[in-house]
C-alpha positions in Angstrom: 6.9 11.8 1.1 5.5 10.9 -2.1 2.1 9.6 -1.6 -0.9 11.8 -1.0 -4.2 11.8 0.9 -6.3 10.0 -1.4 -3.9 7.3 -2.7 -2.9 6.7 1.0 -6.0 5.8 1.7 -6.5 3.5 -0.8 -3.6 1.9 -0.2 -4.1 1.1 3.7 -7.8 -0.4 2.5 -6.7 -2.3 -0.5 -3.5 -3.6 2.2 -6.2 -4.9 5.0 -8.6 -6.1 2.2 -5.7 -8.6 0.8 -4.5 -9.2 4.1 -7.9 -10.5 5.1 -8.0 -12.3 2.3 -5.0 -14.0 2.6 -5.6 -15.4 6.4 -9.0 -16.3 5.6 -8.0 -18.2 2.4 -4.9 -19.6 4.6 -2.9 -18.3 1.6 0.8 -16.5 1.7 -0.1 -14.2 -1.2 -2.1 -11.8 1.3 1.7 -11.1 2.9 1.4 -8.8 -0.1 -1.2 -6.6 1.3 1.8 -5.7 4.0 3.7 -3.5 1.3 0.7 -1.2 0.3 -0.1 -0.9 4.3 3.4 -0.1 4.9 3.6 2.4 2.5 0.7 4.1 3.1 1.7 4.3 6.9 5.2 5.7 6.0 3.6 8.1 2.9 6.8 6.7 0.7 6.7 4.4 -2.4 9.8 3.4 -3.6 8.4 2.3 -6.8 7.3 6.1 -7.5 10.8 7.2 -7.0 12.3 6.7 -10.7 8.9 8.1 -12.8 9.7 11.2 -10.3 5.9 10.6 -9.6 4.3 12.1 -6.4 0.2 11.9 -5.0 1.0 14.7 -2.5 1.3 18.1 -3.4 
């Protein structure tokens, strides 16, 4: 686990904010919003793992 509280939580609302976006624009680009939900379901973000950044303590 490498994402926190407050940074999961912003992920899983930014994820179903482009998501909605993308079905009501009828646009593929809100497939995007899948990878921030996903992450912030699973609390693991690949991206952090070579900065060695974490959000959790």
């Amino acid at each position: 686990m490498n994402v926190g509280g407050v940074d999961r939580t912003i992920r899983i609302i930014l994820g179903l904010i482009i998501i909605s976006w993308g079905i009501y624009a009828k646009n593929w680009l809100g497939a995007a919003g899948i990878i921030l939900l996903l992450t912030g379901f699973i609390r693991w973000c690949p991206a952090y793992l070579p900065f060695g950044f974490k959000t959790c303590k």
